[in-house]
MIMIDREN-775070 format. One line per field, with one value per residue (C-alpha): residue number from 1; residue in one letter; x, y, z. Coordinates in pm, whole numbers, plus 50000, padded with zeros to 5 digits. Layout:
// residues N
seq <- [NUM  ...]
type <- [a  ...]
xx <- [X  ...]
yy <- [Y  ...]
zz <- [Z  ...]
// end
This chain:
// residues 447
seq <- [1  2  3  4  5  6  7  8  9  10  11  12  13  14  15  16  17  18  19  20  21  22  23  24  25  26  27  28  29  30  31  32  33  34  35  36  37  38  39  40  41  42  43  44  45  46  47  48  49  50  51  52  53  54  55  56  57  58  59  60  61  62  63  64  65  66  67  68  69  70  71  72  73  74  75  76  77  78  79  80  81  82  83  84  85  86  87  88  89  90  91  92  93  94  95  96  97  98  99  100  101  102  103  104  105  106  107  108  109  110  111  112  113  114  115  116  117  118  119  120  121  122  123  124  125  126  127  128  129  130  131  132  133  134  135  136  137  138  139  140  141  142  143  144  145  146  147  148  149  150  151  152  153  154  155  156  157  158  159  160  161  162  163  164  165  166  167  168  169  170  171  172  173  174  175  176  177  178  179  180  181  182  183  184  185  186  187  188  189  190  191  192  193  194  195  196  197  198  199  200  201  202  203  204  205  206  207  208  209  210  211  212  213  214  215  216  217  218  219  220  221  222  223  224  225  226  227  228  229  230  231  232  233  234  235  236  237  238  239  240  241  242  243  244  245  246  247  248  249  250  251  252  253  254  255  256  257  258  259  260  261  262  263  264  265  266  267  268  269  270  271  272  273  274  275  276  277  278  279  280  281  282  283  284  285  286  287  288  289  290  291  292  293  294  295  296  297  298  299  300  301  302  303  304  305  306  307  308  309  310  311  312  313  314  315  316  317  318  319  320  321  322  323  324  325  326  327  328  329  330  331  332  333  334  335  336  337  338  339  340  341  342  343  344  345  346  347  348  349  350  351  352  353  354  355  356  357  358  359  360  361  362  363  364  365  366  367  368  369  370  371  372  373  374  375  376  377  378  379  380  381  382  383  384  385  386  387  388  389  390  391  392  393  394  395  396  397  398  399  400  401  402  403  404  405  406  407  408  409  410  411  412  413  414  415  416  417  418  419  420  421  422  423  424  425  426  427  428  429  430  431  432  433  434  435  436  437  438  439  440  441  442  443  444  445  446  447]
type <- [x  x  x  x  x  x  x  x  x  x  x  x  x  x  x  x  x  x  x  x  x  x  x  x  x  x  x  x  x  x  x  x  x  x  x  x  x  x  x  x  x  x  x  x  x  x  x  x  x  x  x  x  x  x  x  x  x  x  x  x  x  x  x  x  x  x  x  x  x  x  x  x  x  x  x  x  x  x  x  x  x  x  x  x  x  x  x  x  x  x  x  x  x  x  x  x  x  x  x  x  x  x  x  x  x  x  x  x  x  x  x  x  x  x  x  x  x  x  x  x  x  x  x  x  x  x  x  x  x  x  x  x  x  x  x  x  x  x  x  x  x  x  x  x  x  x  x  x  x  x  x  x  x  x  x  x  x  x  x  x  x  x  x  x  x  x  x  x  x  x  x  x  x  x  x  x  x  x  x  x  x  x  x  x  x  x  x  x  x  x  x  x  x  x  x  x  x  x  x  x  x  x  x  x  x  x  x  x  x  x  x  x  x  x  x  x  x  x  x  x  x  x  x  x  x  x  x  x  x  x  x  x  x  x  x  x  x  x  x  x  x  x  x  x  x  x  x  x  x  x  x  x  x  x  x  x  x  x  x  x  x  x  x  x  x  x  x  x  x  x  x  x  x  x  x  x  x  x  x  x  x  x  x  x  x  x  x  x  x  x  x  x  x  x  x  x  x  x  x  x  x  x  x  x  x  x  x  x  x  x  x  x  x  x  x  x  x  x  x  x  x  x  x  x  x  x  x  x  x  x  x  x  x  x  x  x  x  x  x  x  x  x  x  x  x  x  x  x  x  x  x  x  x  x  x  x  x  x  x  x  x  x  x  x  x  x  x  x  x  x  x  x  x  x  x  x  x  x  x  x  x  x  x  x  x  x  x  x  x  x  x  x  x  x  x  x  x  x  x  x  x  x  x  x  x  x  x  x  x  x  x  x  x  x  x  x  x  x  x  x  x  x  x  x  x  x  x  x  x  x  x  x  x  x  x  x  x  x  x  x  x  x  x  x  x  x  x]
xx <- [05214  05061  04674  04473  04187  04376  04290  04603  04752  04873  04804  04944  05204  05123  05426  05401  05723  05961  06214  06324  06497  06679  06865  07215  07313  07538  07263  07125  06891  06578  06318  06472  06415  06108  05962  06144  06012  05643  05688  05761  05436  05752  05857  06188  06339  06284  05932  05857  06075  05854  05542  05591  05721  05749  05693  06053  06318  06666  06848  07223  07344  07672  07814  07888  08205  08326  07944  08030  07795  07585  07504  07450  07155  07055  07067  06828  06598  06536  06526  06332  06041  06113  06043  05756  05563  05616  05458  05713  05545  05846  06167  06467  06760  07048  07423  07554  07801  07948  08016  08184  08405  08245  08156  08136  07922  07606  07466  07123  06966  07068  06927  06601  06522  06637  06426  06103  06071  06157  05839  05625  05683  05639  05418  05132  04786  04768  05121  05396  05491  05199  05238  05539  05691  06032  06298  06675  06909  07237  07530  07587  07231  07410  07166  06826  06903  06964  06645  06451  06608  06570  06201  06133  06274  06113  06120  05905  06098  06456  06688  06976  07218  07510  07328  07236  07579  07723  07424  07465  07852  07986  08121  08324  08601  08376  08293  08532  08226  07941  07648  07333  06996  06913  07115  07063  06697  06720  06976  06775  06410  06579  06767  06378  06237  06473  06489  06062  06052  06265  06080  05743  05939  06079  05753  05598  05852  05866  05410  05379  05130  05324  05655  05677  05561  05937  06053  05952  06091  06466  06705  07080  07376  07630  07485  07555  07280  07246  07245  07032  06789  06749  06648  06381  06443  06572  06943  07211  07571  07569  07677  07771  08139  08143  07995  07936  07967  07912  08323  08353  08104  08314  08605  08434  08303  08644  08845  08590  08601  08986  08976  08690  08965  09210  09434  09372  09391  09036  09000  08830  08960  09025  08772  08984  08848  08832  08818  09079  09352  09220  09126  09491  09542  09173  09321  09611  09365  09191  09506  09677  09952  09818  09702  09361  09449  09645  09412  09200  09459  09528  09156  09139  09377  09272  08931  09063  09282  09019  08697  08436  08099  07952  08043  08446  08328  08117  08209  08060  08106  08152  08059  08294  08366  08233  07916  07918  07582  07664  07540  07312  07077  07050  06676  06682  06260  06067  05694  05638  05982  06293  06534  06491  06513  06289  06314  06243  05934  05973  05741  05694  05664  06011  06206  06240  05987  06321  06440  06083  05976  06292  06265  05931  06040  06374  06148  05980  06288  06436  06115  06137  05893  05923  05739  05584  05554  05282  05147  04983  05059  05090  04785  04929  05182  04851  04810  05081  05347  05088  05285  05600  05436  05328  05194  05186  04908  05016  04780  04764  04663  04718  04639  04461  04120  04036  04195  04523  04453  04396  04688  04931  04974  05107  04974  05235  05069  05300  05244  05564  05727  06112  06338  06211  06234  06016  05864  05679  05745  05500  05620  05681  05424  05711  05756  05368  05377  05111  05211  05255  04900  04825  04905  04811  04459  04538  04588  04884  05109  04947  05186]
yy <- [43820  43617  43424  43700  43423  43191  43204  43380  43556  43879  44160  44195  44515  44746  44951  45238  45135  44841  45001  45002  45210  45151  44846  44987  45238  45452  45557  45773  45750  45528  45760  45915  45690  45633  45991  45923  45642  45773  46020  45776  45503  45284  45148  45087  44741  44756  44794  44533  44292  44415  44363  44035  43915  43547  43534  43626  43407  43541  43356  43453  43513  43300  42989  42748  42591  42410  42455  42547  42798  42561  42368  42660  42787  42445  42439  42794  42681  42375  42627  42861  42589  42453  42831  42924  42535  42593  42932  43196  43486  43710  43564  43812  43705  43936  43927  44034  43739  43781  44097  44055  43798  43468  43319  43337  43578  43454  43694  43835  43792  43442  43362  43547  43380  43033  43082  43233  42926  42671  42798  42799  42483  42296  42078  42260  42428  42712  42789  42849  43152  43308  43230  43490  43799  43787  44087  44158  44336  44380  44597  44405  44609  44867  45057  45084  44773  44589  44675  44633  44256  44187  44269  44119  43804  43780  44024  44226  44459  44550  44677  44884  44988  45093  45288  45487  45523  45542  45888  45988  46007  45738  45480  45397  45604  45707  46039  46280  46479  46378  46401  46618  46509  46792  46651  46267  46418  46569  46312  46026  46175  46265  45929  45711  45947  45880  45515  45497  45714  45486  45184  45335  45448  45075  44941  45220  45157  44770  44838  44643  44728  44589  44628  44216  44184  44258  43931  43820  44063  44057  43804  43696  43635  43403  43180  42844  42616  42542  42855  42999  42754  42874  43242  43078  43348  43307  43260  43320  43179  42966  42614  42375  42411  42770  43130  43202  42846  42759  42722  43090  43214  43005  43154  43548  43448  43342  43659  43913  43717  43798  44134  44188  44013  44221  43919  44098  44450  44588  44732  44790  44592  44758  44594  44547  44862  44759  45054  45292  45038  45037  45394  45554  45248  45344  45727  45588  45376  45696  45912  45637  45553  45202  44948  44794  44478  44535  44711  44400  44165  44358  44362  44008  43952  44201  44019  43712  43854  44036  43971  44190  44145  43850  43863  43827  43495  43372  43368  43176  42810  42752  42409  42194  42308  42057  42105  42466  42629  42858  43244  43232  42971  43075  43188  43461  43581  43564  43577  43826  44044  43985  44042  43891  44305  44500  44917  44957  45160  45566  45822  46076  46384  46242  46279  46505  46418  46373  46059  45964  45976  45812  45506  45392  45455  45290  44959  44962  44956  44641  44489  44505  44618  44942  45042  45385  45458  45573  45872  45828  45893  46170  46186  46150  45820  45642  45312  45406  45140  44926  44592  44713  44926  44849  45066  45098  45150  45229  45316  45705  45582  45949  45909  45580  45534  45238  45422  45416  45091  44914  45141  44831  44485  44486  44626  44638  44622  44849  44782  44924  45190  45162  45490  45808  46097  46288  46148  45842  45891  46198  46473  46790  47039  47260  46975  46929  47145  47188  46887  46665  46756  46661  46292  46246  46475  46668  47019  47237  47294  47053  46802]
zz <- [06707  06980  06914  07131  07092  07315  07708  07899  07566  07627  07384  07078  07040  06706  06601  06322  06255  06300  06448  06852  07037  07379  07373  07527  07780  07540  07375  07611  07891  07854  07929  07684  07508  07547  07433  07066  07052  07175  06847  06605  06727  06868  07176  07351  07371  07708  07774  07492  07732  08018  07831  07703  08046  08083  07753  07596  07483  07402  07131  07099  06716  06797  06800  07089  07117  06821  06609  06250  06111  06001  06301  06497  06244  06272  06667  06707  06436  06701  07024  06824  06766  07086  07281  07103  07125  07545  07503  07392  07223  07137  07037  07045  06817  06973  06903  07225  07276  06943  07002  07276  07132  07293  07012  06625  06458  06267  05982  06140  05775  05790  06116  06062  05740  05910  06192  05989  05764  06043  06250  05980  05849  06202  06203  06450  06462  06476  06289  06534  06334  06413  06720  06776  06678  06586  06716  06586  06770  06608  06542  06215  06013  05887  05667  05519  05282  05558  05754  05468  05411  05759  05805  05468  05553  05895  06139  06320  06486  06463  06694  06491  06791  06568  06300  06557  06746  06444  06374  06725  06704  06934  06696  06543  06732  07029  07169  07391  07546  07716  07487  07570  07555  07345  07069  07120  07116  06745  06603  06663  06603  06251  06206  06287  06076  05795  05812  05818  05517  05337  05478  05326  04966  04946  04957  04698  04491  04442  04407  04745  05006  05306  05347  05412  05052  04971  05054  04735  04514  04521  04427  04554  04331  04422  04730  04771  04691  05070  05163  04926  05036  05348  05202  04995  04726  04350  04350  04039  03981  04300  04312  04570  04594  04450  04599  04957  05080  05463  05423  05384  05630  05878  05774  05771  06147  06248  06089  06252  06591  06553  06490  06808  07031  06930  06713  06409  06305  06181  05874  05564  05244  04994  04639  04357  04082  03744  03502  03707  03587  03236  03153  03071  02817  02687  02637  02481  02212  02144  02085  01880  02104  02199  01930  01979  01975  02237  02471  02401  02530  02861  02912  02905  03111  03363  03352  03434  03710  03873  03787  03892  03700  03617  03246  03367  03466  03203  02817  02469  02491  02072  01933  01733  01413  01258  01426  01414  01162  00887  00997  00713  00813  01152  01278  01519  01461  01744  01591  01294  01394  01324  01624  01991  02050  02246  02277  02641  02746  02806  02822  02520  02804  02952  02599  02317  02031  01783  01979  02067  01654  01573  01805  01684  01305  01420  01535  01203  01030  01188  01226  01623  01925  02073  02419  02462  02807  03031  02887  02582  02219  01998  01761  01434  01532  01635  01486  01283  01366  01528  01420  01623  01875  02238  02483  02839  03080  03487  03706  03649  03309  03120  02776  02742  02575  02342  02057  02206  02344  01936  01848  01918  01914  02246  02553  02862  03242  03481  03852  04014  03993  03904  03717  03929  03729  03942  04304  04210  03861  03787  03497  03690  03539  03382  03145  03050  02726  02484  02280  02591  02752  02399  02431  02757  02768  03045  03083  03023  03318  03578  03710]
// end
C-alpha cells in the first residue's frame, strides 16, 4: 500500500481477493498460474515481485543461530521498520529457510501481528504501515481460520502453498503421476473460489464490512501475557509463567525443526478425549451398576488428570467458615428481577409456539428477562409480560412498529449475525405460516 502521492511511487496493486498463487514450481506452471489467478482478480507471487521491483524485501520466518523466538520477532520488527523507512513498499514474510530445516520456525500469525503494530507505531509521517503492503507465504496456514487470522492481523496478501498441494494432491505423501493442467486447472479455480467465499461469509457473519474489521472481534485463550501483547487482542487464562509462554514456542520450534531434519519421527499427537473414557461408567450410573458417588469421584479425578475445558482448571474458592454468609441473606436481584438469568433471544417463526408461550410465561414466573428474537410478536402476548420481556430489532426488522417497540422494557440491538438457521439467518418460506406472517407482517410463504 505504497503513498501514490509521493514522487517515484509505483502503483498500488488491487486484489479481489487476498490470496496468491505461484510461489513454487510443484504447483504447476506459472502461466498457469497466472490465468487462475486472472479469474479470481489475483495475481501470482511472481509478477507482484516483478512489479514491485526494487521495492521488495524478503524477511525469512526463522531464527538465526542461537535467537530464541523472542529475539528473532524482535530482530524483523527492527528490519521490517528499517526496509520500509529506506523505501520498501512490499515486505514478504516467507518461511522458506524453516522449511528447509535452517533455522527455527516462527508462527506466521505471530510475525504478522509483530510486524503490523511495530510499523505503525514508528515514530514517522506518513505512517510506515501505510507505507507497505505486507505478504505471507507459508506452508504453516492451513485453513480458512488461518487466512482469516492472518489477514486480520495484518496482511495483505497471503501465499497458502500447502493448502493448495495439499487440494491439488501432492502433499503430504506426494504424487506418483505427473499432474495435468486440466486438473491443476479445476482443483485450484475451485479451491480460490472456496477460500474467497469463506473470506466474504466471515466478514457477513461477524456484521463487518471489511474483512480487516475481524481483527477486533475474536479473542485468544491461554497466551502468555507477553505474547498476547503482541496480538493486541483480549486474552483469557494467560499468565506469565503459565499458557503458551515464549518457553514453549521454543520448545514447538525446536521439535518441528527435528522432525523436518529427519531426528524425529513426524506425526500427529494424539489429544487426550474426555467423555470416551467416561461414558461406559455413565451407562453403568444409569443402569444401576455404578453408584453416583462414585462416578463423581472418577470424574474428578479424570478432570484433574486430563483437563480439557477450562472449568477442569478452575473451581469455587469457599471463604472461611467463619466468614462464610448464611444462603438466606444472600442478594442475587439484579434491578426489579430476581435471578442474574437471562432466556437468550430466538425467533417465534424458528420454534414451536408451545416452547415459545412457555418461555415468556416461564420468565414471569421467576421474575427473569426473556428475549424474543427478530421477528416480531404474536398479537395477543403484546405488552403482556412487558416487565420480563425484551425484544429484538436486526436489520430486516420484521415485525417492529412502536407497538412492539413499548411492548418491553428492554429493547436488544442485533448487528451480526451468529446461529444460521437458514443463509444469513432468513426463515425459509416453508416455515412462514399464517401465524408467523402474523407476527412479523409479511406475507404467507415468502422467505
Amino acid at each position: 500500500r505504497p503513498d501514490i502521492s509521493e514522487p517515484g511511487s509505483g502503483a498500488p496493486v488491487q486484489l479481489d481477493t487476498p490470496l496468491l498463487l505461484g510461489g513454487l514450481g510443484a504447483l504447476g506452471d506459472l502461466e498457469l498460474h497466472r490465468e487462475i489467478a486472472a479469474t479470481h482478480g489475483s495475481t501470482t507471487l511472481e509478477d507482484l515481485a516483478t512489479h514491485f521491483a526494487g521495492r521488495l524485501t524478503i524477511l525469512s520466518m526463522a531464527t538465526r543461530g542461537d535467537e530464541s523466538i523472542e529475539q528473532a520477532v524482535l530482530r524483523l520488527q527492527s528490519e521490517a521498520v528499517k526496509a520500509v523507512t529506506n523505501g520498501t513498499e512490499c515486505l514478504l514474510l516467507d518461511d522458506t529457510v524453516a522449511a528447509l530445516g535452517d533455522g527455527l520456525w516462527i508462527d506466521p500469525l505471530l510475525l504478522t501481528a509483530a510486524i503490523d503494530r511495530e510499523l505503525r507505531k514508528a515514530n514517522a509521517t506518513p505512517n510506515l504501515r501505510r507505507r507497505v503492503g505486507i505478504v505471507v507465504r507459508s506452508g504453516s496456514l492451513r485453513d480458512l481460520h488461518d487466512i482469516a487470522l492472518c489477514v486480520s492481523l495484518g496482511a495483505n496478501a497471503l501465499l497458502p502453498y500447502a493448502i493448495y498441494a495439499v487440494a491439488l494432491g501432492i502433499a503430504p505423501k506426494g504424487s506418483r503421476v505427473q499432474l495435468e493442467d486440466e486438473h491443476i486447472l479445476n482443483i485450484l479455480n475451485r479451491t480460490m473460489s472456496t477460500l474467497t467465499k469463506g473470506l466474504q461469509k466471515v466478514t457477513s457473519t461477524i456484521g463487518c464490512h471489511e474483512l480487516r474489521g475481524y481483527g477486533h472481534s475474536f479473542s485468544s485463550i491461554g497466551l502468555s501475557k507477553s505474547v498476547a501483547a503482541i496480538f493486541g487482542t483480549p486474552n483469557y487464562f494467560g499468565s506469565d509463567g503459565r499458557g503458551l509462554t515464549w518457553t514453549a514456542l521454543l520448545d514447538d520450534a525446536e521439535k518441528r525443526r527435528a522432525e523436518v531434519r529427519g531426528e524425529l519421527r513426524a506425526r500427529l499427537e494424539n489429544p487426550d478425549r474426555f467423555f470416551p473414557k467416561m461414558w461406559k461408567k455413565a451407562e453403568s450410573v444409569a443402569q444401576g451398576e455404578m453408584e453416583w458417588e462414585e462416578y463423581t469421584q472418577e470424574v474428578e479425578t479424570l478432570e484433574k488428570k486430563i483437563p480439557v475445558s477450562i472449568r477442569h482448571l478452575i473451581g469455587i474458592q469457599k471463604a472461611e467458615e467463619h466468614k462464610q454468609i448464611p444462603p438466606e441473606k444472600v442478594d442475587i436481584s439484579v434491578g426489579n428481577h430476581d435471578l442474574p438469568l437471562l432466556i437468550s433471544a430466538m425467533s417465534f417463526g424458528s420454534q414451536g409456539e408451545l416452547a415459545y408461550r412457555t418461555y415468556a410465561e416461564a420468565a414471569k414466573l421467576l421474575n427473569i428477562i426473556c428475549m424474543n428474537g427478530e421477528g416480531g410478536e404474536l398479537p395477543d402476548m403484546m405488552g403482556k409480560y412487558k416487565k420480563w420481556r425484551g425484544q429484538q430489532i436486526a436489520s430486516a426488522r420484521f415485525g417492529v412498529n412502536i407497538g412492539f417497540l413499548n411492548s418491553a422494557d428492554f429493547l436488544e440491538i442485533k448487528i451480526g449475525q451468529g446461529a444460521k438457521p437458514g443463509e444469513g439467518g432468513h426463515l425459509p418460506g416453508h416455515k412462514v405460516t399464517e401465524q408467523v406472517a402474523e407476527s412479523r407482517h409479511t406475507t404467507p410463504g415468502v422467505d
